[in-house]
VOSERO-255744 format. One line per field, with one value per residue (C-alpha): residue number from 1; x, y, z. Coordinates in nm, 4 decimals, always signed. Layout:
seq c(NUM|...)
u c(X|...)
v c(Y|...)
w c(Z|...)
//
This chain:
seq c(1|2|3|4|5|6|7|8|9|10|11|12|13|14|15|16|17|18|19|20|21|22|23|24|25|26|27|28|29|30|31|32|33|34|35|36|37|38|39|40|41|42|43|44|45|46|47|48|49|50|51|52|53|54|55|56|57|58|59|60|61|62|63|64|65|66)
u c(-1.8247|-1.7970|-2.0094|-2.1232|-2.2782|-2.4298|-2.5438|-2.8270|-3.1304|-3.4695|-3.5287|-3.8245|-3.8675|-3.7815|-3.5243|-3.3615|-3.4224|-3.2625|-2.9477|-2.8992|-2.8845|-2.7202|-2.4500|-2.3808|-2.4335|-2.1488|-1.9409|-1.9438|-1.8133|-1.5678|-1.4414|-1.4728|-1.7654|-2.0915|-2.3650|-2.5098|-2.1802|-2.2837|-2.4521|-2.5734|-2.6922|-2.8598|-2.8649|-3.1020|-3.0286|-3.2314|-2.9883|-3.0904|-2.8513|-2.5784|-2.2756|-2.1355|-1.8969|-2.0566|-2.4152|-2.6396|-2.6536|-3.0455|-2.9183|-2.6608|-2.8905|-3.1532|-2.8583|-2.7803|-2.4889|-2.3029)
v c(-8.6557|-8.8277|-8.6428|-8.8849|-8.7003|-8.8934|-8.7646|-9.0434|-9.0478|-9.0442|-9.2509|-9.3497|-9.2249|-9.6273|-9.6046|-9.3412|-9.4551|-9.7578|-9.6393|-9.3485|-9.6625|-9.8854|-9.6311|-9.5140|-9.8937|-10.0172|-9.6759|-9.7609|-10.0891|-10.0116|-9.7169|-9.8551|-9.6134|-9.5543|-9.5477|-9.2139|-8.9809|-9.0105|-8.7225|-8.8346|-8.6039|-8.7243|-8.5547|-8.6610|-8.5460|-8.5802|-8.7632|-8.5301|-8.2879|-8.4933|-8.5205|-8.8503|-8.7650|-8.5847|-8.7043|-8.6507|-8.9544|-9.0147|-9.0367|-9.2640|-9.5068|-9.4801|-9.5816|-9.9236|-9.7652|-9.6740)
w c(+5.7268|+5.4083|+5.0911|+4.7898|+4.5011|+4.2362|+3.8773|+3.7660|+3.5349|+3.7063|+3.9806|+4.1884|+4.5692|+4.6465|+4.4050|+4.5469|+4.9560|+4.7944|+4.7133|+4.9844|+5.2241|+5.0172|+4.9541|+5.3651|+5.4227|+5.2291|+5.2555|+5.6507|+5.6457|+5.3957|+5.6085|+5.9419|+6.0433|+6.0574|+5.8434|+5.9541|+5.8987|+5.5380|+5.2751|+4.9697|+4.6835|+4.4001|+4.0725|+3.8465|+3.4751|+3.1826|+2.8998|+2.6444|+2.8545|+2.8458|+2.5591|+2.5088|+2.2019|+1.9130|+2.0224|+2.3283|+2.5974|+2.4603|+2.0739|+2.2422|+2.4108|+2.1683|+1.8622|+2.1005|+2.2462|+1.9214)
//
């Protein structure tokens, strides 16, 4: 059974439902079978816990990206 983990920033219950099926959706056709073999984790991290370089992903975002 095919695992998909995904690290994300907060999403909504929709949000999430959204992408679960999106993701076994599209990973089924791709692979030639179905849907419901899938597992999907989300984990949603806050960007302050994040490095990108010598900043944290929020300094990042907040600076435009630079």
């Amino acid at each position: 059974m095919p695992v998909i983990t995904m690290y994300a920033p907060k999403m909504s219950d929709d949000q999430k439902k959204e992408i679960v099926k999106a993701f076994a959706e599209n990973g089924g056709r791709i692979l030639g079978i179905s849907p419901e073999a899938f597992n999907t984790t989300i984990f949603e991290i806050d960007p302050q816990n994040v490095g990108h370089g010598t900043q944290t992903l929020d300094e990042f975002l907040k600076n435009g990206g630079k």
